[in-house]
N, C-alpha and C positions, 0 to 999 in steps of 0.2 A: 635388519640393516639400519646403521642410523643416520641421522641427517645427510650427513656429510656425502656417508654412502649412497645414498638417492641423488644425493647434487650430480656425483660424477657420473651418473647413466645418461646422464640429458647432456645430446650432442651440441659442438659449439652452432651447429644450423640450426636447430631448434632454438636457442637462446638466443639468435638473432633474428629468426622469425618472431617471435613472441615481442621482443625489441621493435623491431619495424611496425609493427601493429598497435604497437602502443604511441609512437612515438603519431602514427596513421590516425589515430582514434581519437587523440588529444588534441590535433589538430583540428580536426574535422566537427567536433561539438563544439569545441571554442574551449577548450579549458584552462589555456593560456595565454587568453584575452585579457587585458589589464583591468577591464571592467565586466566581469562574468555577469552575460545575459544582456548587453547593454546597460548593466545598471552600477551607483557607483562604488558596487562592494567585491571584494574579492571572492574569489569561489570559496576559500575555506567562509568566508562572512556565508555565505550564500548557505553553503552548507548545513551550518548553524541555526539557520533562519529555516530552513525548510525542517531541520530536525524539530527545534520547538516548537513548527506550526501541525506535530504529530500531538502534539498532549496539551494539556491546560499548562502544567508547569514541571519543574525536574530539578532535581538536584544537579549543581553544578559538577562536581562530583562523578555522576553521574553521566552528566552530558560528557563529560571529558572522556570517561570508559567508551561509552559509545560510537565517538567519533574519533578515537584515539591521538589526541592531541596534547599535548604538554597542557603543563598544568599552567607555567607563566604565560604562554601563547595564547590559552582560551581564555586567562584573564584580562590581556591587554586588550582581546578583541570581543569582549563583553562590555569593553569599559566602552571602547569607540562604538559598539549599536546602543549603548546605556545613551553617549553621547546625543549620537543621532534621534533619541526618543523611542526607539527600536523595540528596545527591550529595558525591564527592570527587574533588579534583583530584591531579596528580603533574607530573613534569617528563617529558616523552622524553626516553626514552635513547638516542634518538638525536640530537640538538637540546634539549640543558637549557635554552634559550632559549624554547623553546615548551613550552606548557604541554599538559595531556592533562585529558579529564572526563570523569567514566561515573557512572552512577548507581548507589547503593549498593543492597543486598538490600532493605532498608525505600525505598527511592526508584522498582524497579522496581515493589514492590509496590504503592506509592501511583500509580504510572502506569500499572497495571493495572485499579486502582479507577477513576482518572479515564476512563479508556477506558472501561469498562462504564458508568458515568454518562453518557459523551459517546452511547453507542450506543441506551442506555435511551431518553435526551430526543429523539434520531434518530427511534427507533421510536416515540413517543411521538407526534411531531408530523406524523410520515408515516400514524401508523393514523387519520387522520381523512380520510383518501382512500381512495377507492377503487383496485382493483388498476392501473387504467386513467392514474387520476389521478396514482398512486406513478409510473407510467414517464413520463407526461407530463411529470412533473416531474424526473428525474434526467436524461431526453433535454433538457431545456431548458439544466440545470446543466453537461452535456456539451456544448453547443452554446456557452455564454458560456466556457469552458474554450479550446475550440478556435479561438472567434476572436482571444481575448484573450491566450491563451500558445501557439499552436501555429504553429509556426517560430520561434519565438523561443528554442528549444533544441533540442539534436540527442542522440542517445544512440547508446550501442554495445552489442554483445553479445559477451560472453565466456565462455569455461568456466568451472563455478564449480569451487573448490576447497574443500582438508577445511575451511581459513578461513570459510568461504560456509555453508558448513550448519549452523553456530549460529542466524546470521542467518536464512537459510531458517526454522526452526523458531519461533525468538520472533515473527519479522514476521507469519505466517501466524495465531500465537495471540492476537497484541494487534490485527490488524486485523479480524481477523475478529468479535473482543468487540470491538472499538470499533462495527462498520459494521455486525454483525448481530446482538450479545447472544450468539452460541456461547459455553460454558460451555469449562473446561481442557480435557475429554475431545477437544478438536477439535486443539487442537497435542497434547496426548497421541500420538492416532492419526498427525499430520505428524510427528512425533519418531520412533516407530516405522518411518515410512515411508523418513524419513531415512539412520536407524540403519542398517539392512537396505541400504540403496544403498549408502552406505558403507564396511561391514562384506564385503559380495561383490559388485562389480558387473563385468561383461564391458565394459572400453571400447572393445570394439570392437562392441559391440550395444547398448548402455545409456550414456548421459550426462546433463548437466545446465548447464545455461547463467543466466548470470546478466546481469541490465541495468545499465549506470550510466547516467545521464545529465547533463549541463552540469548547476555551476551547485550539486551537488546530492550531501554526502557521503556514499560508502557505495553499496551495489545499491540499484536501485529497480524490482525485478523477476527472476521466476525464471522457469524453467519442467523439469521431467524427463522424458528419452523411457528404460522401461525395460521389459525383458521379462516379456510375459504369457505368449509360448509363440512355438516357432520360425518361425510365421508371423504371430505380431501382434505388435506392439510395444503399447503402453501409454503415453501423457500424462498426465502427473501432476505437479500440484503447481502449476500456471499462478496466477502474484500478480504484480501488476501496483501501487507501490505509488500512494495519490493524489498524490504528490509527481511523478512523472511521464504521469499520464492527460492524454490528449490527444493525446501525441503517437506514437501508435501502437506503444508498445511489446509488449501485448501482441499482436496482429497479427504483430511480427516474432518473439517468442518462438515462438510456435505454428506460423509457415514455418521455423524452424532445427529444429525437432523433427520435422516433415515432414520436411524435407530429409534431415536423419541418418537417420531410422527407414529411407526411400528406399533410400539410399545403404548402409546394415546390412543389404539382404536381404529385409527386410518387405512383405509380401504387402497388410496390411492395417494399423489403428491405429485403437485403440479409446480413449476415454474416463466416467470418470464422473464427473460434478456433480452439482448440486443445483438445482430449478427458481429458487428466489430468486436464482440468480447472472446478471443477465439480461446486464449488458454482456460476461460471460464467454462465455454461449450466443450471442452476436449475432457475436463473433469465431470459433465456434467453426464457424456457420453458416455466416458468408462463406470460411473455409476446405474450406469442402467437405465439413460433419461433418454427418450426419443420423441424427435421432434414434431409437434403436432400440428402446428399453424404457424406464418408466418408473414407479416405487413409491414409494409411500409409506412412510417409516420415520422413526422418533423417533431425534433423535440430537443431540448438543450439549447437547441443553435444550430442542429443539424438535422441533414435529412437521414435516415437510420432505415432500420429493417427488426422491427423489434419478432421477438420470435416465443410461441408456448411448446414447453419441454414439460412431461408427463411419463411417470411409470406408476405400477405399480408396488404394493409391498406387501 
């Protein structure tokens, strides 16, 4: 059956519910606020800013595939964050033909602002539930996620390299301040983590893998398996970004780290999280990780419940 065919199955109540929710939704995050987030850019600006503060830099080209934008619209509005100091462009040099855009030190900064904004009004609009309520509602938002875009892109996993662990460190600190308000101290601590992987790691007991998937410039996913002692290995670092949820990427990150750890000699493989990370514990569970201690400690900016998950292999 083809398009058309599918169109006419879907009742006109259906397509007015689906209407109402949207028009409910836009409302309610502010997406038709003259100045998205309080601040003084438009949401496609905003959008923009939040996509280039995923990578070091991108092909314009590129960004436009991404965010599906006309090609005169995202130049007019490169030229006004160019303006504003925001961002700047160059030529590759590989291809003078294509152009290159990253965001300046005052443009990451302002996308760092926006993320805590974006994360504040999240939490803002989520503490009017209860804890109950909060999962009701992200299990809903993952469910319209997986009907709507799951098979409709596919991804791969690869090893990351020295390239990969910049990315690693910023993604981890700007999403984590977009999605949960952690303060710098939280990539501080993944910057260090980093470093030290880097700096001495055994590849034949320790690695690090990276996601891309269709569709979508740059990783959009990590995860590390790296030595705690010569019968545990240690996961660390699993980010999975929203550009790819749904389609099970972390689920595959976290069976390639199994499999290595396996395959290195390891007895056993331990991790540590945080109880707010619930789609992280729900992956972490159907892998076969049970929970083995759990504390409360302040950290980021907040007060948490960090928690160790352990199986064996």
């Amino acid at each position: 059956m083809g398009a058309a065919g599918d169109a006419a199955r879907v009742s006109a109540e259906r397509i007015a519910e689906v209407r109402a929710f949207n028009r409910f939704y836009t409302a309610i995050i502010g997406l038709l606020d003259e100045g998205y987030l309080d601040s003084a850019h438009s949401l496609s600006e905003v959008r923009v800013l939040f996509e280039l503060g995923r990578r070091p830099e991108t092909e314009v080209v590129a960004l436009r595939r991404d965010l599906g934008l006309d090609a005169g619209y995202l130049s007019r509005m490169l030229a006004r964050l160019g303006s504003a100091g925001l961002v700047e462009r160059t030529r590759s040099a590989r291809d003078a033909r294509r152009q290159l855009v990253r965001l300046t030190a005052r443009g990451r900064a302002e996308q760092r602002e926006l993320d805590r904004r974006s994360a504040a009004g999240i939490a803002e609009l989520m503490g009017r539930l209860d804890d109950a309520e909060q999962e009701r509602l992200v299990e809903a938002m993952g469910t319209i996620h997986g009907l709507l875009g799951e098979g409709r892109r596919s991804f791969r996993l690869r090893p990351a390299t020295d390239a990969d662990l910049d990315w690693v460190v910023r993604r981890h600190g700007s999403l984590y301040a977009e999605e949960y308000g952690w303060d710098s101290s939280f990539e501080e601590l993944v910057g260090d983590i980093v470093k030290a992987y880097a700096a001495d790691h055994d590849p034949d007991r320790e690695g690090a893998w990276i996601a891309e998937a269709d569709g979508v410039d740059g990783p959009v996913g990590c995860v590390f398996c790296v030595r705690a002692d010569d019968r545990t290995a240690k996961l660390r670092l699993l980010l999975v970004d929203p550009a790819a949820r749904g389609l099970g990427v972390g689920a595959a990150l976290v069976d390639e780290c199994l499999a290595f750890a396996s395959k290195a000699g390891y007895e056993r493989i331990t991790l540590w999280t945080n109880d707010v990370l619930t789609s992280a514990r729900r992956i972490y569970e159907r892998a076969g990780f049970t929970l083995r201690d759990s504390e409360p400690h302040h950290s980021f900016g907040h007060s948490l419940t960090g928690q160790t998950w352990d199986r064996d292999l």
